[in-house]
PABAPA-873076 format. One record per atom (N, C-alpha, C, O): residue number from 1; chain; atom name; z, y, x. Coordinates in Angstrom, 1 decimal. Layout:
N
{rec NUM 'A' 'CA' {Z Y X}}
...
//
This chain:
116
{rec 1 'A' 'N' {35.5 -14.8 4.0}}
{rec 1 'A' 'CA' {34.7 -15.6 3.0}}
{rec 1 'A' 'C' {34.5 -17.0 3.6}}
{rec 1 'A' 'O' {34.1 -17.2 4.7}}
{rec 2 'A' 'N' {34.9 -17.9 2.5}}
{rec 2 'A' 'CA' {34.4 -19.6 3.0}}
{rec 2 'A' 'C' {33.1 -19.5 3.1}}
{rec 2 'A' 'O' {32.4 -18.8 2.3}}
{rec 3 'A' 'N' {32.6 -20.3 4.6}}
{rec 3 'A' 'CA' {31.3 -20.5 4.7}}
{rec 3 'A' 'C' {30.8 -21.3 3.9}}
{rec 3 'A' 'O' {29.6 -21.4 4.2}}
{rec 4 'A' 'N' {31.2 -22.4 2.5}}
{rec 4 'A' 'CA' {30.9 -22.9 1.9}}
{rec 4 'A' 'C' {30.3 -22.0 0.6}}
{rec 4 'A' 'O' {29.7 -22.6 -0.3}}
{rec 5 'A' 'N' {30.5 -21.0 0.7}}
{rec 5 'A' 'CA' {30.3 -20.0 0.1}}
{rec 5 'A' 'C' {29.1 -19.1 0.1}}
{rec 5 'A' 'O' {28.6 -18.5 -0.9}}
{rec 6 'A' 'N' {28.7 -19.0 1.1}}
{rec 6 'A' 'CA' {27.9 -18.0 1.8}}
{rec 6 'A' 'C' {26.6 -18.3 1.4}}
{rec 6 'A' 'O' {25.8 -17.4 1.0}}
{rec 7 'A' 'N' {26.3 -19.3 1.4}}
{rec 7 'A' 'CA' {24.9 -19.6 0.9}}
{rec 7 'A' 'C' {24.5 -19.6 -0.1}}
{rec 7 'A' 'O' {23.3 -19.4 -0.1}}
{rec 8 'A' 'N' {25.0 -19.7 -1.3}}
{rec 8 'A' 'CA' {25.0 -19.6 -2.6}}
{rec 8 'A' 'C' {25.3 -17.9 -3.0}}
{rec 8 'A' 'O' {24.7 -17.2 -3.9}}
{rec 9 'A' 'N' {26.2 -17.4 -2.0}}
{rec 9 'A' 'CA' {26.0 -15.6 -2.4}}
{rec 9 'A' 'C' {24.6 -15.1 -1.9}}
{rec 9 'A' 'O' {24.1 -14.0 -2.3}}
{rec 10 'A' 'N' {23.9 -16.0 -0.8}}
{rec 10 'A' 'CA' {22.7 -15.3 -0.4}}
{rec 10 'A' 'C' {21.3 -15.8 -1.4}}
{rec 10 'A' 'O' {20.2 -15.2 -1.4}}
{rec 11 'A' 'N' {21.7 -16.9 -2.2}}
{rec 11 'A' 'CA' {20.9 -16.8 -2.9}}
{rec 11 'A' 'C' {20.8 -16.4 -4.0}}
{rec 11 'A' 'O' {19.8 -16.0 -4.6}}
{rec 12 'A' 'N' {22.1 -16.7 -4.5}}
{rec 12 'A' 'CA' {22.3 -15.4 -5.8}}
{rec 12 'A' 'C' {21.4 -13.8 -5.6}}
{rec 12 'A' 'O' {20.5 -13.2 -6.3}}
{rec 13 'A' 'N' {21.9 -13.5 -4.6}}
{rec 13 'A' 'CA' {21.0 -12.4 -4.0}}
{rec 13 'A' 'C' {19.9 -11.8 -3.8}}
{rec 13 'A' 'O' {19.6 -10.6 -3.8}}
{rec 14 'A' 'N' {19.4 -13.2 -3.6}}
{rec 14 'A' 'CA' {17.8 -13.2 -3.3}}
{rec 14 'A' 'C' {17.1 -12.9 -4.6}}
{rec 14 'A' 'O' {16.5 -11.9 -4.9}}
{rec 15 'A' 'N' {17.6 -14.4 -5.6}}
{rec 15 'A' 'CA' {17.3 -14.0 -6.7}}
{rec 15 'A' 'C' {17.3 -12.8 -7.8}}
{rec 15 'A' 'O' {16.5 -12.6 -8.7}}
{rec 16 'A' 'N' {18.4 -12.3 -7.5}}
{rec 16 'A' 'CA' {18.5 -10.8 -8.3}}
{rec 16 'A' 'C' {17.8 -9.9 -7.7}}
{rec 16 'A' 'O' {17.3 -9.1 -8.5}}
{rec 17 'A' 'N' {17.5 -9.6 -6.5}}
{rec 17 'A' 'CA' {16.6 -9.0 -5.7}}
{rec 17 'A' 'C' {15.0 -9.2 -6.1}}
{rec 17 'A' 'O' {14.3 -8.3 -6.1}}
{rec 18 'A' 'N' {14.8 -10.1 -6.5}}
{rec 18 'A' 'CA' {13.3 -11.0 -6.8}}
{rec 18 'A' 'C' {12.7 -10.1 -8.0}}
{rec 18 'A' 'O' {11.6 -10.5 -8.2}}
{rec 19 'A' 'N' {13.0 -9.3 -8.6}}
{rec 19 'A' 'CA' {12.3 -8.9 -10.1}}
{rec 19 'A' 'C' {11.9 -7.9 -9.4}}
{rec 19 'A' 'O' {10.8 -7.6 -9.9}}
{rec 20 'A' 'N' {12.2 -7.0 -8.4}}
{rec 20 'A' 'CA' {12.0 -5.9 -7.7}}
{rec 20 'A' 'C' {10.8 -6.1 -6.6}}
{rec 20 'A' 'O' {10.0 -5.3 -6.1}}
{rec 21 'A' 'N' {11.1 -7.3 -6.5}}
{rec 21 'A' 'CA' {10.1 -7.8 -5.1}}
{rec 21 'A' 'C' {8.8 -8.1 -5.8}}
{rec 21 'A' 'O' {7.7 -7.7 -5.4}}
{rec 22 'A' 'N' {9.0 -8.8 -7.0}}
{rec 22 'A' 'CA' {7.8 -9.2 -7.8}}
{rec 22 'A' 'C' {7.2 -8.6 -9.1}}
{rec 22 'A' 'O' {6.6 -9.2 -9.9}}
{rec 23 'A' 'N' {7.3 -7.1 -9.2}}
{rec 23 'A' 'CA' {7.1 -6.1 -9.9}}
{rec 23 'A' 'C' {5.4 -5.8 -9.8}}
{rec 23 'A' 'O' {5.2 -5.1 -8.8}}
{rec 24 'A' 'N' {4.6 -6.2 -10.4}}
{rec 24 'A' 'CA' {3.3 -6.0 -9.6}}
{rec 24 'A' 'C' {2.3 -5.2 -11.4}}
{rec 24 'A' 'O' {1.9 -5.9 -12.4}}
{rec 25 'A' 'N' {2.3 -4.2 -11.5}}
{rec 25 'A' 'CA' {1.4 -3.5 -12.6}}
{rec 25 'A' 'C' {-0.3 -3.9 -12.7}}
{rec 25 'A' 'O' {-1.2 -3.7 -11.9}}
{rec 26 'A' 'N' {-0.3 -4.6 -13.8}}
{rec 26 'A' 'CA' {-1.6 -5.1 -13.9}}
{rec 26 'A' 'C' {-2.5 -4.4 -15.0}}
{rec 26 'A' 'O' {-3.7 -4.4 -15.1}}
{rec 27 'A' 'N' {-1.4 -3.7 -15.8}}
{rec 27 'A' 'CA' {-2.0 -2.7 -16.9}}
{rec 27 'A' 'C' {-2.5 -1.5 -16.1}}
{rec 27 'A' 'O' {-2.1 -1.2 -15.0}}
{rec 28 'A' 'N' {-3.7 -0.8 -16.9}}
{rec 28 'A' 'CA' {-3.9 0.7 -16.6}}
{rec 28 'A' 'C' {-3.0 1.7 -17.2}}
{rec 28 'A' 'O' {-2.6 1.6 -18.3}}
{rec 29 'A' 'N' {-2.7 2.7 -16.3}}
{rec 29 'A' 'CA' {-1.1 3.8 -17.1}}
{rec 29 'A' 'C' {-2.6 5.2 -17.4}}
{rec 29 'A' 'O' {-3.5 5.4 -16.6}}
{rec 30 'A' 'N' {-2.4 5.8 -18.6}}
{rec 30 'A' 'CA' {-3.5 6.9 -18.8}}
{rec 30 'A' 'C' {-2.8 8.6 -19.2}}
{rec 30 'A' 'O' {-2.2 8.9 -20.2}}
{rec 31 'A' 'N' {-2.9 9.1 -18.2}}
{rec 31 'A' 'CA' {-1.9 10.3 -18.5}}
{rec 31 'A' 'C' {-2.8 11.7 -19.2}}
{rec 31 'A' 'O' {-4.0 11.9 -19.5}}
{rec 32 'A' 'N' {-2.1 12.2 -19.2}}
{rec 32 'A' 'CA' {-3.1 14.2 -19.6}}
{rec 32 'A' 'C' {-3.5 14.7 -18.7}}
{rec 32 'A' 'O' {-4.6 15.2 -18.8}}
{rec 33 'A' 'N' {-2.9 14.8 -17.2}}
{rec 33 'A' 'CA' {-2.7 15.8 -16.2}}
{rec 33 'A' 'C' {-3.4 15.1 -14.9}}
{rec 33 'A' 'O' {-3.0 14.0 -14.5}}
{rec 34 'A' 'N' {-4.4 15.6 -14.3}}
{rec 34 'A' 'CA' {-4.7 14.5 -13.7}}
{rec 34 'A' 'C' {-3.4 14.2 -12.0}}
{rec 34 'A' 'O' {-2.2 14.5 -12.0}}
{rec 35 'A' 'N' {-3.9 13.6 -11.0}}
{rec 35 'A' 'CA' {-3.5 13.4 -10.2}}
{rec 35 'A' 'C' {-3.2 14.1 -9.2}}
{rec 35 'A' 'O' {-4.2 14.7 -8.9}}
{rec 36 'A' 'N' {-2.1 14.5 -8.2}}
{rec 36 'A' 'CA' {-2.2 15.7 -6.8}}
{rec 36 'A' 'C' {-3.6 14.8 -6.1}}
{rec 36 'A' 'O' {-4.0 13.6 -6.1}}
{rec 37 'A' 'N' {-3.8 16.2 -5.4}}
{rec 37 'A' 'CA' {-5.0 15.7 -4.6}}
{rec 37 'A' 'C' {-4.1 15.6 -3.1}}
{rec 37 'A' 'O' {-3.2 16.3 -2.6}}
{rec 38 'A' 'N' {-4.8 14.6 -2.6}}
{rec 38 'A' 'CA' {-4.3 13.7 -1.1}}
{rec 38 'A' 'C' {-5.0 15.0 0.1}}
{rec 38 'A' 'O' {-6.1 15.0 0.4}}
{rec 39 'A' 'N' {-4.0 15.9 0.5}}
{rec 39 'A' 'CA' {-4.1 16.4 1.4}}
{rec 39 'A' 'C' {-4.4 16.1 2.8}}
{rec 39 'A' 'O' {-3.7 15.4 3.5}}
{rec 40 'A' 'N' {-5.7 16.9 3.2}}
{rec 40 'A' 'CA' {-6.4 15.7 4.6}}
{rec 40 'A' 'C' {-7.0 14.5 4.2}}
{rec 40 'A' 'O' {-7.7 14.3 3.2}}
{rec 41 'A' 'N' {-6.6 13.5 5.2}}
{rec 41 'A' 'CA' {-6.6 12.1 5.3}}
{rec 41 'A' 'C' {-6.0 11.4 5.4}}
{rec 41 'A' 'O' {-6.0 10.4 6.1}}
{rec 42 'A' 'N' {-5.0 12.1 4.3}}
{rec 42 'A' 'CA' {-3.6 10.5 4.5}}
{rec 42 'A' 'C' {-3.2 9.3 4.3}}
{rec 42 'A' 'O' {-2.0 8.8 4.5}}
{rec 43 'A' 'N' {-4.5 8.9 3.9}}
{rec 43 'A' 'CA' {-4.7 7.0 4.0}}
{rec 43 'A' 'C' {-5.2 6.8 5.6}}
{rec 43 'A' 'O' {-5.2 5.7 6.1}}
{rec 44 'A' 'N' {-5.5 7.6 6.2}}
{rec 44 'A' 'CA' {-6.2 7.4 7.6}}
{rec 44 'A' 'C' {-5.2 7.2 8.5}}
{rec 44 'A' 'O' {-5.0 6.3 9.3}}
{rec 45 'A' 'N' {-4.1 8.7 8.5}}
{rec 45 'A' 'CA' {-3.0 8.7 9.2}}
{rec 45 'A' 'C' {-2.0 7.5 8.7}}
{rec 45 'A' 'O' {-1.8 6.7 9.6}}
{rec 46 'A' 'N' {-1.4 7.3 7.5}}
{rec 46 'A' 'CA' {-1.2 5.8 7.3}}
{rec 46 'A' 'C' {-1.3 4.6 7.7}}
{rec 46 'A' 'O' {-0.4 3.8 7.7}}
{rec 47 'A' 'N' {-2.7 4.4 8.3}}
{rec 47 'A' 'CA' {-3.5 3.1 8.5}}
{rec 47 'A' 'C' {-2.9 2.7 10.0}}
{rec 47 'A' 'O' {-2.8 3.5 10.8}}
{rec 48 'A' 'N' {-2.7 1.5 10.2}}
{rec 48 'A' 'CA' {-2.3 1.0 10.9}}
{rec 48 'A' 'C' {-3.4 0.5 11.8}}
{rec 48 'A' 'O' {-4.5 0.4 11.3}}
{rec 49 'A' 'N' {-3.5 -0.2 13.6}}
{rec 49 'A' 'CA' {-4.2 -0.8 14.0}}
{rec 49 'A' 'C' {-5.1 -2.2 12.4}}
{rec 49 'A' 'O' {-4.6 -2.4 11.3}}
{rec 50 'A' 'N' {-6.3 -2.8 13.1}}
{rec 50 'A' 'CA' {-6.5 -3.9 12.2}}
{rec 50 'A' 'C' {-5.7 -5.0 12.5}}
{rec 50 'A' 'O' {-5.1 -5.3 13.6}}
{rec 51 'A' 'N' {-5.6 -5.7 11.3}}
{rec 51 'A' 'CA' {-4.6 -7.1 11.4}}
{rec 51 'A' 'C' {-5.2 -8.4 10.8}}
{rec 51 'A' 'O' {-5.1 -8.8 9.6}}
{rec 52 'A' 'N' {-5.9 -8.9 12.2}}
{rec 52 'A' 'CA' {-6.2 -10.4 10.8}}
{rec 52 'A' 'C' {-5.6 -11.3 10.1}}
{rec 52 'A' 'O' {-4.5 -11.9 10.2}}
{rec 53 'A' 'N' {-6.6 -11.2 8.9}}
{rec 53 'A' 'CA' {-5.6 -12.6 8.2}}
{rec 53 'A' 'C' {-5.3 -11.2 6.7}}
{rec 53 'A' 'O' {-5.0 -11.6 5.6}}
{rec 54 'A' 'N' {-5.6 -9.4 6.8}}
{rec 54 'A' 'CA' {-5.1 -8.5 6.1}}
{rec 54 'A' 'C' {-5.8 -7.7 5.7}}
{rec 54 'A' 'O' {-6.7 -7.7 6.5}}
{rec 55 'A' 'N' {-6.0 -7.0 4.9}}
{rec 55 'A' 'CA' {-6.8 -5.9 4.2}}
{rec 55 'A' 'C' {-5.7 -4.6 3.9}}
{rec 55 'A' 'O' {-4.6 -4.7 3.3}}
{rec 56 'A' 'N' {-6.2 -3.9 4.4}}
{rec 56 'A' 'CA' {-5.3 -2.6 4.1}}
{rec 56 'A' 'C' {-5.6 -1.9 2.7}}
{rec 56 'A' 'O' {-6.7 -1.6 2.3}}
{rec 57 'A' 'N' {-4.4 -1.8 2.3}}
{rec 57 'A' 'CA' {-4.2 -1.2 0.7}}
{rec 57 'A' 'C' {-4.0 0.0 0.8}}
{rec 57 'A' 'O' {-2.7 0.1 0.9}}
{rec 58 'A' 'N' {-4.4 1.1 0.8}}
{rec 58 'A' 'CA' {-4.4 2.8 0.7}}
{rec 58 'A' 'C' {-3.3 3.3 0.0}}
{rec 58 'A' 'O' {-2.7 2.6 -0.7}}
{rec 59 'A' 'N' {-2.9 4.3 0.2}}
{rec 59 'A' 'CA' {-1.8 4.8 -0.4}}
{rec 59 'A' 'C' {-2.5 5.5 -2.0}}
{rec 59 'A' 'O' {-3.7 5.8 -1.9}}
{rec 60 'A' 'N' {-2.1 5.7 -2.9}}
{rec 60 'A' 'CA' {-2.4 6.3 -3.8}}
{rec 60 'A' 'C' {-1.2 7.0 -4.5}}
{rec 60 'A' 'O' {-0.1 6.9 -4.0}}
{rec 61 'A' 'N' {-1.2 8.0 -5.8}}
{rec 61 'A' 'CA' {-0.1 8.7 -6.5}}
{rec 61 'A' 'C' {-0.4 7.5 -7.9}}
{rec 61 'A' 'O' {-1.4 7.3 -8.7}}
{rec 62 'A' 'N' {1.0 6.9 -7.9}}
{rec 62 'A' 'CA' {1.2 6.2 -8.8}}
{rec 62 'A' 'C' {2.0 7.0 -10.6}}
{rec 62 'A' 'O' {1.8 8.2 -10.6}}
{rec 63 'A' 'N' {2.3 6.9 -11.2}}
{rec 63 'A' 'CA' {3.0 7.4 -12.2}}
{rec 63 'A' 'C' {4.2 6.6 -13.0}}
{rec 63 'A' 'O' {4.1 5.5 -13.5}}
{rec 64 'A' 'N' {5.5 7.6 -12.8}}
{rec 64 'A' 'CA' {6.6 6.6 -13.3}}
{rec 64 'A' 'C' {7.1 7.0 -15.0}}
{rec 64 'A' 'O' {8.2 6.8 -15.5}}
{rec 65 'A' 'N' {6.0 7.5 -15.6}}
{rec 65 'A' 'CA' {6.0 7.5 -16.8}}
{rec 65 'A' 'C' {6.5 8.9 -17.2}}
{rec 65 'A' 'O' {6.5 9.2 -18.4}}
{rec 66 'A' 'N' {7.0 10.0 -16.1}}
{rec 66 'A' 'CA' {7.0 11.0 -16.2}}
{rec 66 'A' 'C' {6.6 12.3 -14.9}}
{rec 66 'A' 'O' {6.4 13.5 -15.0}}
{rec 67 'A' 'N' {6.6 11.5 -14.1}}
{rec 67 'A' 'CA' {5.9 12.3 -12.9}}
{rec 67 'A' 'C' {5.0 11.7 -12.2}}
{rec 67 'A' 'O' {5.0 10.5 -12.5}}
{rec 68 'A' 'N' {4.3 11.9 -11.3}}
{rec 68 'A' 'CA' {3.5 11.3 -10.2}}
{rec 68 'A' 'C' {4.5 11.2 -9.1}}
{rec 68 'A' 'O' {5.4 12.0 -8.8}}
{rec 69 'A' 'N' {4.2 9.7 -8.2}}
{rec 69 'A' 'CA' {4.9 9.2 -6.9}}
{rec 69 'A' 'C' {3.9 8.6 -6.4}}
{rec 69 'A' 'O' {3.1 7.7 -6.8}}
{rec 70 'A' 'N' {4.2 9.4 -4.9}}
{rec 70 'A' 'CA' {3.3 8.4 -4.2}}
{rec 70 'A' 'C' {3.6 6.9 -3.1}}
{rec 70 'A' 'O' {4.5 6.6 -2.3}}
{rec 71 'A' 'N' {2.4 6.2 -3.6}}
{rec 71 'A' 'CA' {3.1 4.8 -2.8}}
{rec 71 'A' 'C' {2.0 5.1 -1.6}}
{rec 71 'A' 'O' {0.9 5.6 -1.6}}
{rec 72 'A' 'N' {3.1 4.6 -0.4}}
{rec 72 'A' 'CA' {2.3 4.3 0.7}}
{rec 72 'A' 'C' {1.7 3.3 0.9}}
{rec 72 'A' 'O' {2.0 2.3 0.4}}
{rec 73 'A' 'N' {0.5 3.6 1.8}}
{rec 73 'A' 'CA' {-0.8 2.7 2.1}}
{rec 73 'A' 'C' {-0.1 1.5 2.6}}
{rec 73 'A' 'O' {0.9 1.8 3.3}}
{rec 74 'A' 'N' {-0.4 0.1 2.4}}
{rec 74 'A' 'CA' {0.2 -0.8 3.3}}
{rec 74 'A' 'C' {-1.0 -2.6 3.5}}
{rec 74 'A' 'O' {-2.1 -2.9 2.9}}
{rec 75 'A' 'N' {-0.5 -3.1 4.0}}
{rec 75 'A' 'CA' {-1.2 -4.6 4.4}}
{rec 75 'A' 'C' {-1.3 -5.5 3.1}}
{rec 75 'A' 'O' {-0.4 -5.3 2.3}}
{rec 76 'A' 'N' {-2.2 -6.3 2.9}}
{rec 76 'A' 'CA' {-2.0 -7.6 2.1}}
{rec 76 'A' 'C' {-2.9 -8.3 2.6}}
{rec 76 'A' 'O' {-3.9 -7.9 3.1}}
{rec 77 'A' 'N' {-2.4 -9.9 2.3}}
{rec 77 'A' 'CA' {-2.9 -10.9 3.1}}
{rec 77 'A' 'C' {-4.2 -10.9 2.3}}
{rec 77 'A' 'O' {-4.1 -10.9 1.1}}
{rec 78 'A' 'N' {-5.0 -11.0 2.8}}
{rec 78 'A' 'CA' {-6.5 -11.4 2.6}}
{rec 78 'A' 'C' {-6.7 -12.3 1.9}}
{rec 78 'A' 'O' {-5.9 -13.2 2.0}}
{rec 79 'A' 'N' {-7.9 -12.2 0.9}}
{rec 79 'A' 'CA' {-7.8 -14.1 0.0}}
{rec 79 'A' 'C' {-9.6 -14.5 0.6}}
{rec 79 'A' 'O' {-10.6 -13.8 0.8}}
{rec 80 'A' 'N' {-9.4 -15.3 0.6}}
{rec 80 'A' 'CA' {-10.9 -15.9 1.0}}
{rec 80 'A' 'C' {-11.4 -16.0 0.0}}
{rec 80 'A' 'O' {-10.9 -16.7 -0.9}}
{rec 81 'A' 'N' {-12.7 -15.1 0.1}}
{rec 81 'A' 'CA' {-14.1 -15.2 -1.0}}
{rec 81 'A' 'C' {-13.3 -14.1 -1.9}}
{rec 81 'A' 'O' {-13.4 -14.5 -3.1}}
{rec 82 'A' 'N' {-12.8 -13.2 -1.9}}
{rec 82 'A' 'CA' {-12.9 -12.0 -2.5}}
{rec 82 'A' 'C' {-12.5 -11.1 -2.2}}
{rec 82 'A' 'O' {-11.5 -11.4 -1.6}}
{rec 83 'A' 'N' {-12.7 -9.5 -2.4}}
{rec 83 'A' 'CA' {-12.3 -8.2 -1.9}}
{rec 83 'A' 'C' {-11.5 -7.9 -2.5}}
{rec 83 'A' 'O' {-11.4 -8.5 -3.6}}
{rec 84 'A' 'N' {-10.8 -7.0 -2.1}}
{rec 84 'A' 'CA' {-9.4 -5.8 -2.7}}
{rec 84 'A' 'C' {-10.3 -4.6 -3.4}}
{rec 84 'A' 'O' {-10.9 -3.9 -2.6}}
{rec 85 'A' 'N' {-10.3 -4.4 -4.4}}
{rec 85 'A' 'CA' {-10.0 -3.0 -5.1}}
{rec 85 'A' 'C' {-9.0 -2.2 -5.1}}
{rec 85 'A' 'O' {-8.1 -2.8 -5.6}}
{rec 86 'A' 'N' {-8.6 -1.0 -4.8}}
{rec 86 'A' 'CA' {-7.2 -0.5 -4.4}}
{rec 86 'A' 'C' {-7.4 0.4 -6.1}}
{rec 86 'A' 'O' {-8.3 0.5 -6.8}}
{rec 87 'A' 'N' {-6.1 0.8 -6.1}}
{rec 87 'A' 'CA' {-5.7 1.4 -7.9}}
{rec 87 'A' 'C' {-6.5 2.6 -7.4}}
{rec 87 'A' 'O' {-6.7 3.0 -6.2}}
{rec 88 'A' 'N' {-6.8 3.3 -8.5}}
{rec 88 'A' 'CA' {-7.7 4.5 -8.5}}
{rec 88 'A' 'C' {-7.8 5.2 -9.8}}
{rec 88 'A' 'O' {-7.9 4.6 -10.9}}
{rec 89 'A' 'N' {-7.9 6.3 -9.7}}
{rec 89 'A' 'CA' {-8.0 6.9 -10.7}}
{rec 89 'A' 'C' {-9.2 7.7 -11.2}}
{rec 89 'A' 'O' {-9.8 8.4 -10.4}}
{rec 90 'A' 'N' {-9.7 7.7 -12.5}}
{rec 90 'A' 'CA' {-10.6 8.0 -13.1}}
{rec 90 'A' 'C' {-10.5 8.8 -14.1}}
{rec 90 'A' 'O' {-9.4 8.5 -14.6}}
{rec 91 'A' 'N' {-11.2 9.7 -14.7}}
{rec 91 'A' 'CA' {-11.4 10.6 -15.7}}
{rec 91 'A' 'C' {-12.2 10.4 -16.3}}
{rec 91 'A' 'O' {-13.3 10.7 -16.1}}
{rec 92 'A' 'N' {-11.6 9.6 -18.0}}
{rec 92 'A' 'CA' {-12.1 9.2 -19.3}}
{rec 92 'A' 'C' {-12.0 10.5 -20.6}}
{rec 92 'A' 'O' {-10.9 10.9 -20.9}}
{rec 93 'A' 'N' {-12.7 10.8 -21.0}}
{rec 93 'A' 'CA' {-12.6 11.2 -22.2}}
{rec 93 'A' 'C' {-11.6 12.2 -22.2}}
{rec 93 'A' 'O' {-11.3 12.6 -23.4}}
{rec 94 'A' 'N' {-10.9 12.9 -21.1}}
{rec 94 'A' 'CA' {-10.4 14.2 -21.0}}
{rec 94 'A' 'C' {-9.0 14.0 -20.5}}
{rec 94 'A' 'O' {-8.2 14.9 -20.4}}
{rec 95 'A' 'N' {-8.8 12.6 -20.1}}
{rec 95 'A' 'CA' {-7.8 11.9 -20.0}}
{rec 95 'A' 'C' {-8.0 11.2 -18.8}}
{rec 95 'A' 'O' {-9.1 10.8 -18.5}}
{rec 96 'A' 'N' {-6.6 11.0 -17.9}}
{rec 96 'A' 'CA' {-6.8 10.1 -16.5}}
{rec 96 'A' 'C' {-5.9 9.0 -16.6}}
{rec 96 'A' 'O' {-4.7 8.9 -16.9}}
{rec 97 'A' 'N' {-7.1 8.1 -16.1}}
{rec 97 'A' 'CA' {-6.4 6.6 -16.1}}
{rec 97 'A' 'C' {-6.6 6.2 -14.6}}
{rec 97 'A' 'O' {-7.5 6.5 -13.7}}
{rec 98 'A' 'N' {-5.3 5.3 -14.7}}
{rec 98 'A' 'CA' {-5.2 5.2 -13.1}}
{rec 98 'A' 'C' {-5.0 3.0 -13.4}}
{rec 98 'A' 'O' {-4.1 2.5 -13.8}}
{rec 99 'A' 'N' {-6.3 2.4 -12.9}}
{rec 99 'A' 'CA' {-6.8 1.4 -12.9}}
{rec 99 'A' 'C' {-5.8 0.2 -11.4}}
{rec 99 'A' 'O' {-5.4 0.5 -10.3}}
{rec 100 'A' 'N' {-5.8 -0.7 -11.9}}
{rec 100 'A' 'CA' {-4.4 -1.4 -10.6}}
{rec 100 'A' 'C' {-5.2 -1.6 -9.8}}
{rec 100 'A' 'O' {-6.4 -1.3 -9.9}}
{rec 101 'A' 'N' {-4.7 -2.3 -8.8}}
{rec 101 'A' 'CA' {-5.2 -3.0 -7.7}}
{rec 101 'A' 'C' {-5.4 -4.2 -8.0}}
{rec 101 'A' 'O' {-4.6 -5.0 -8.3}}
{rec 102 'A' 'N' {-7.2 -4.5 -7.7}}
{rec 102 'A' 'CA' {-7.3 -6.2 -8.6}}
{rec 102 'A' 'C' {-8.3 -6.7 -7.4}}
{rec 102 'A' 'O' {-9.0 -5.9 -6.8}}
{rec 103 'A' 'N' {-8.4 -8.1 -7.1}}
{rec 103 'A' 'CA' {-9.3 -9.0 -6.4}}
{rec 103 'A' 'C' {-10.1 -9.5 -7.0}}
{rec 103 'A' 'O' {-10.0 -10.3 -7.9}}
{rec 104 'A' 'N' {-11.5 -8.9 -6.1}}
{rec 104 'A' 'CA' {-12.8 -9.5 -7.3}}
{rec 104 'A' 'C' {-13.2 -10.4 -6.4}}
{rec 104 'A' 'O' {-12.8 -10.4 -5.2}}
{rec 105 'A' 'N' {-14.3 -11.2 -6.9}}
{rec 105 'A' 'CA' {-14.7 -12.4 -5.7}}
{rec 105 'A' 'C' {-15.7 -11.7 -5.8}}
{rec 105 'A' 'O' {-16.2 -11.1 -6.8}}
{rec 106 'A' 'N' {-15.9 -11.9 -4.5}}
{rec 106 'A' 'CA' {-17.2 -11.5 -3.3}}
{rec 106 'A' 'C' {-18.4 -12.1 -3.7}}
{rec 106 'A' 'O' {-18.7 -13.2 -3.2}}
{rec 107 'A' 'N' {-18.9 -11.8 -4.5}}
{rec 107 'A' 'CA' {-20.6 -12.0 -4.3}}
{rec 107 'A' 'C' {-21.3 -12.6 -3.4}}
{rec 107 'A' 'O' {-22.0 -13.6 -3.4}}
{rec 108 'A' 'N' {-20.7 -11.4 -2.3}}
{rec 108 'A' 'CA' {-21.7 -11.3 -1.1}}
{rec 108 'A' 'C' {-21.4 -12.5 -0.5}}
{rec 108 'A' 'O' {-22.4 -13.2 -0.2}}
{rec 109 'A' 'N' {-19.9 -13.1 -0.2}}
{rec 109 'A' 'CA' {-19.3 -13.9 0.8}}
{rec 109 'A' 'C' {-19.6 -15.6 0.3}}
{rec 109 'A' 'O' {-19.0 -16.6 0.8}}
{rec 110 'A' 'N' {-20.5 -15.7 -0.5}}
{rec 110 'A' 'CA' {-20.5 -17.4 -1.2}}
{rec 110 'A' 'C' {-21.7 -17.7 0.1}}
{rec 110 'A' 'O' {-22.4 -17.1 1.0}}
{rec 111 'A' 'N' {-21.4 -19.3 -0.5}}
{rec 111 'A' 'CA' {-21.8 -19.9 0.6}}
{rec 111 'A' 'C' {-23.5 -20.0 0.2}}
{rec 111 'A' 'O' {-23.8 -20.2 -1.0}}
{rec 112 'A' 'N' {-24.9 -19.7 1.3}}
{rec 112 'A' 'CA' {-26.0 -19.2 1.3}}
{rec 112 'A' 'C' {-26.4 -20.5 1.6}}
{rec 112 'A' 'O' {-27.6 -20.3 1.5}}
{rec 113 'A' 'N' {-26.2 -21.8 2.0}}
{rec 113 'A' 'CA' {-26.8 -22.8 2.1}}
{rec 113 'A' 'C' {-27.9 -23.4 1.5}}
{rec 113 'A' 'O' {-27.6 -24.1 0.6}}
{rec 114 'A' 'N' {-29.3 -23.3 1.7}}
{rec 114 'A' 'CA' {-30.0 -24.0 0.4}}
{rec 114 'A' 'C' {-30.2 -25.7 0.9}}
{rec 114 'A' 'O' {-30.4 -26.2 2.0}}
{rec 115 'A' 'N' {-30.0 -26.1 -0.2}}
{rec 115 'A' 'CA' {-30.2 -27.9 0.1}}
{rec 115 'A' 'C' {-31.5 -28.0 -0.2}}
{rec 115 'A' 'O' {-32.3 -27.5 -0.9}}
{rec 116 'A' 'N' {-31.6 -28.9 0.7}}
{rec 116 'A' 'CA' {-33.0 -29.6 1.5}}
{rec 116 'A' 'C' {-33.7 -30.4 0.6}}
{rec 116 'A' 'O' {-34.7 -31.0 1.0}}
//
């Protein structure tokens, strides 16, 4: 292959790669059946040493519109002045909805300064 070439197949690449990389579910998915239950503690065994700068995301049983899959627990970069919610599931009305992973701002973390 011309190396004149090469760079432009890597980023063809990249970009077709990119819808997969940037797939992020922001809707709630609501099924009949509820969820498997997480045998043990296997967000714990998952968990990695701590990492600054990261908040660990738990593994949870996601749904691909006909079965349950589970995603493994993994890192995301920390945002300043708000916490991670990890996706979870809840039981409405006889029915389970399984809620995304969203960043709320921190209440707690604002600045406590009072002016003088």
């Amino acid at each position: 292959m011309n190396i004149r070439h090469i760079a432009p197949f890597f980023a063809a690449a990249a970009l077709a790669a990119a819808p997969a990389f940037a797939e992020h579910r922001t809707e709630k998915i609501v099924v009949d059946q509820p969820p498997p239950t997480i045998a043990g503690d296997d967000n714990a065994t998952e968990r990695q040493a701590k990492r600054e700068g990261y908040v660990w995301a738990p593994g949870y049983w996601g749904y691909t519109g006909s079965k349950y899959e589970w995603t493994k627990g993994h890192y995301v970069a920390a945002r300043n002045g708000y916490r991670y919610e990890a996706p979870r599931w809840v039981q409405e009305n006889g029915r389970w909805t399984l809620y995304p992973e969203n960043w709320v701002k921190d209440e707690d973390n604002k600045d406590k300064t009072v002016s003088r």
